[in-house]
C-alpha positions in Angstrom: -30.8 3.4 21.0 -31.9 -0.2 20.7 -28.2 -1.9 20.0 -29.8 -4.9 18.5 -31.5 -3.3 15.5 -28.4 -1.3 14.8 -26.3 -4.3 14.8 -28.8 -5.8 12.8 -28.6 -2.7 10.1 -24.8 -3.4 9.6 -25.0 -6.8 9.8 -22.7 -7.4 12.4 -23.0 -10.7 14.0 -19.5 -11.2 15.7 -18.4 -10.7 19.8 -19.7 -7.1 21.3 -16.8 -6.9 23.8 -15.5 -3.6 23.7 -12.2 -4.4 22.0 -10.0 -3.3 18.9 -10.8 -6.6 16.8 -14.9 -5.8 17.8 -13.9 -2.2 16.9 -12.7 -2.8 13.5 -15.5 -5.0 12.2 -18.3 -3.0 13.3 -16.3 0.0 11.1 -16.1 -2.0 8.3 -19.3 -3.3 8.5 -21.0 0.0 8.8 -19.2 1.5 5.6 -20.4 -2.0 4.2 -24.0 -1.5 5.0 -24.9 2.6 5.6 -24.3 4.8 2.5 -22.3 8.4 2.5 -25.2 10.8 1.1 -26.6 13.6 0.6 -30.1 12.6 -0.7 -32.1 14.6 2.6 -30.6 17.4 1.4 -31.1 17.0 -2.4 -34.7 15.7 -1.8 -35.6 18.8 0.6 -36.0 16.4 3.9 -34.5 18.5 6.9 -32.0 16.8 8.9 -32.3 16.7 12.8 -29.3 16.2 14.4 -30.3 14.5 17.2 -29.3 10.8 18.4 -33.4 9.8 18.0 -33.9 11.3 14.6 -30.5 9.7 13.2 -31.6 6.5 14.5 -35.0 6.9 13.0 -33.8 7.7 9.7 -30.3 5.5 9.6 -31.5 2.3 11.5 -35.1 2.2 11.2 -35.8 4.1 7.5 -32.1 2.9 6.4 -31.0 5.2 4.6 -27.6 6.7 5.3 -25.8 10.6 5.9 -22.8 12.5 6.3 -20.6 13.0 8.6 -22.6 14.7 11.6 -25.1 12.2 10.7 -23.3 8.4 10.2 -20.4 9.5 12.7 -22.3 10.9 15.4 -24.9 8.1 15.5 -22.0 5.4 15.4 -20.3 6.6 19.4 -23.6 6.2 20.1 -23.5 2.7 19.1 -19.8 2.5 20.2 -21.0 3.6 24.0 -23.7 1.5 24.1 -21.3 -1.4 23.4 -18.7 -0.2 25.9 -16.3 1.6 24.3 -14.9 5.1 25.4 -15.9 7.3 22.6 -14.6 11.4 22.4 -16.1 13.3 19.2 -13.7 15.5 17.8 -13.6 18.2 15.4 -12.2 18.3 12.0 -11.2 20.5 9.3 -10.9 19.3 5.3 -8.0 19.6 3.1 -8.4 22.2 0.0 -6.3 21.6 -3.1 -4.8 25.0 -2.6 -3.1 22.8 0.7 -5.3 24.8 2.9 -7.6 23.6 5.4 -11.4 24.4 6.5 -13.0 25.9 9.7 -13.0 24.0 12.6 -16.1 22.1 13.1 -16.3 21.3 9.5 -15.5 17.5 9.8 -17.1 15.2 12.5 -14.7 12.2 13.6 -14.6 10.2 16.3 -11.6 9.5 19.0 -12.0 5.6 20.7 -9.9 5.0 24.2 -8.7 1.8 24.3 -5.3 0.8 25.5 -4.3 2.9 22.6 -5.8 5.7 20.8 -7.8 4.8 17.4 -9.7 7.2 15.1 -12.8 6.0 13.7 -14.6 7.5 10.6 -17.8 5.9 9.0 -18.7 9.3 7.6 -16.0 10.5 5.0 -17.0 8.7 2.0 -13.8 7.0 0.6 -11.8 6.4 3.0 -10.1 4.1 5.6 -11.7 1.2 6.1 -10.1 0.4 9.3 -9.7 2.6 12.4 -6.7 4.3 12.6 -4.0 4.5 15.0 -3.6 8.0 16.4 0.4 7.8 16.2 2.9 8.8 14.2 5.5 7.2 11.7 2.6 4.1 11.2 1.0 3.3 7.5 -1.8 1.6 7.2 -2.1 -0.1 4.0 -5.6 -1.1 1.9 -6.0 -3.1 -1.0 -3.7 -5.7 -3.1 -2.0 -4.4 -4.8 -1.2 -1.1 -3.4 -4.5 0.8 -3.9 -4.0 3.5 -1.0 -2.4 4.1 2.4 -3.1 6.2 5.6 -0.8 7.9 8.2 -0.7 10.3 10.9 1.7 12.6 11.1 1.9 15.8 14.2 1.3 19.8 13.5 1.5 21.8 16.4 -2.0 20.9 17.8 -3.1 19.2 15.4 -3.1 15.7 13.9 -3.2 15.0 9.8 -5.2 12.3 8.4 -2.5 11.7 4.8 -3.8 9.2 2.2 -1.1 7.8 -0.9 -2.5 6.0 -3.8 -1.4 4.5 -6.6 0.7 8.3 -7.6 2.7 7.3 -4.8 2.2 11.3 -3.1 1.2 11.6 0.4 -2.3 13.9 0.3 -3.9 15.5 3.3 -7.2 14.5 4.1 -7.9 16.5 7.4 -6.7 17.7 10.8 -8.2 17.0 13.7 -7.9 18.8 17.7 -8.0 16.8 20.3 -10.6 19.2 21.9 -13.7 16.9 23.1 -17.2 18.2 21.5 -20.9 17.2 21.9 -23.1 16.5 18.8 -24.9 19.7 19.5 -21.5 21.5 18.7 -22.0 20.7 14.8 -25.5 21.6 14.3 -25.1 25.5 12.9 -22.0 23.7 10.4 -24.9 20.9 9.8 -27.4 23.6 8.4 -24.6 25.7 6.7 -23.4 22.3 4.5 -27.6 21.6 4.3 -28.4 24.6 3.1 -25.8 27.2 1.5 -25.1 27.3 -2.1 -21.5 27.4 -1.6 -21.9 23.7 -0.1 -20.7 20.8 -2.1 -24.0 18.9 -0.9 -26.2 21.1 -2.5 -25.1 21.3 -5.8 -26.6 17.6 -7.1 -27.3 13.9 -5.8 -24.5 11.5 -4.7 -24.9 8.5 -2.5 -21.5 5.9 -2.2 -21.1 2.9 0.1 -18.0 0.9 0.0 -18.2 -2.7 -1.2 -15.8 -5.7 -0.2 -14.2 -5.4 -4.2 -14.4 -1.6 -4.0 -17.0 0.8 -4.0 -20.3 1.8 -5.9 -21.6 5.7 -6.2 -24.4 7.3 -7.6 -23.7 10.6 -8.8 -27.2 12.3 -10.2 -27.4 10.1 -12.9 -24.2 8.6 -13.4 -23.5 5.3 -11.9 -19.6 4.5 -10.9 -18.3 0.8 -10.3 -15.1 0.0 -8.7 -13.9 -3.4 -8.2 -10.3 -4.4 -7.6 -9.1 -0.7 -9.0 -11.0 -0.5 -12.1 -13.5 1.9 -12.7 -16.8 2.2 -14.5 -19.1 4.2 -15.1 -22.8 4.5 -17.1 -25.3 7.2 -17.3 -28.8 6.1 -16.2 -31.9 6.8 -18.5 -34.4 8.3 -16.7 -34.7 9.5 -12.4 -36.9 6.4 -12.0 -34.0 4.1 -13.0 -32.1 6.2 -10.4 -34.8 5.5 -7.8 -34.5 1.7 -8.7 -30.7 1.9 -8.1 -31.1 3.5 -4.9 -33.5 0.8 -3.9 -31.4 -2.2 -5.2 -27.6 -1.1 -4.5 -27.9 1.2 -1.7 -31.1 -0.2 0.1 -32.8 3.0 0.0 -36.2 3.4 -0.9 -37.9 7.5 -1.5 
């Protein structure tokens, strides 16, 4: 880990002290800066979950990952920095209301005085770390674009999002069971590899924006600033490859 070419990656240039402000803008920076992807999987590059190899291909290469990937490189970041990171294990909501296996979802637990969950590797999601406590909303976006919450189940705690219909949707549970990176290698491989995995079945690579957010899906391009939503299909996979360059910072 060399702190300074990480910070340098997500372009953080504010204090280091291990505190909730220094917490939140290094979160928001790195959904800012490191894309959600899948293209080492759709490309046929194996990934190594180890904290030199993520560092080597986020930092150095900068391209960006999923969740084992983006979250389990950024405690290492957080720890370098002083902060008191636990990495937890998660399970995603289905539409049916049901939820995964354990070990499907890395996130990441950070002590401070209170307890925060951080999550630079879901995609679209919170922006800010949340507050691991009931009966508190967090709201993002004016107007209304969507909220978080907590809420308590037995042993778990549920990540809810509301948007603009107004309905309180799970995202995921999460234990409070503490894991080590090695922990989500054989779930790494299953979503690298098996056909019944989401990330096999095409290209996508999304990375928040200070307006909203830009995604490449195979060859369909979506823009969303302020709420509204577009989309275009791109010509040719070398227009792709130029996208991937220009938005995302990615070059093949």
């Amino acid at each position: 880990m060399n702190k300074d070419e990480y910070l340098e990656r997500i372009k953080h240039q504010g204090s280091l002290e291990p505190t909730l402000e220094t917490l939140q803008a290094l979160h928001e920076a790195h959904l800012q800066a490191v894309p959600f992807e899948n293209l080492s999987i759709y490309y046929g590059r194996p990934i190594v979950l180890r904290e030199e190899a993520l560092f080597e291909k986020i930092v150095r290469r900068r391209w960006g990952g999923f969740c084992f990937e983006l979250n389990g490189l950024f405690a290492v970041l957080l720890r370098e920095l002083g902060f008191d990171v636990t990495l937890l294990s998660a399970s995603m909501s289905h539409k049916d209301g049901q939820f995964g296996p354990d070990i499907d979802h890395l996130t990441l637990q950070v002590h401070l005085s209170e307890d925060w969950l951080a999550d630079v590797g879901n995609g679209d999601s919170f922006r800010k770390p949340l507050k691991i406590k009931e009966a508190v909303e967090y709201v993002e976006g004016e107007p209304l674009q969507q909220a978080y919450r907590m809420v308590r189940d037995g042993a778990y705690w549920i990540v809810q999002r509301c948007g603009s219909d107004n309905i309180w949707k799970p995202e995921y549970r999460f234990g409070m069971q503490p894991h080590k990176l090695a922990d989500f290698v054989a779930r790494c491989h299953y979503y690298e590899t098996s056909p019944e995995s989401h990330f096999t079945h095409g290209r996508m690579c999304s990375l928040a924006t200070p307006e909203g957010r830009i995604t490449l899906r195979d060859q369909r391009l979506i823009t969303t600033v302020d709420g509204k939503k577009e989309e275009r299909m791109l010509e040719s996979e070398e227009e792709c490859e130029v996208i991937l360059k220009e938005q995302f910072g990615i070059v093949l």
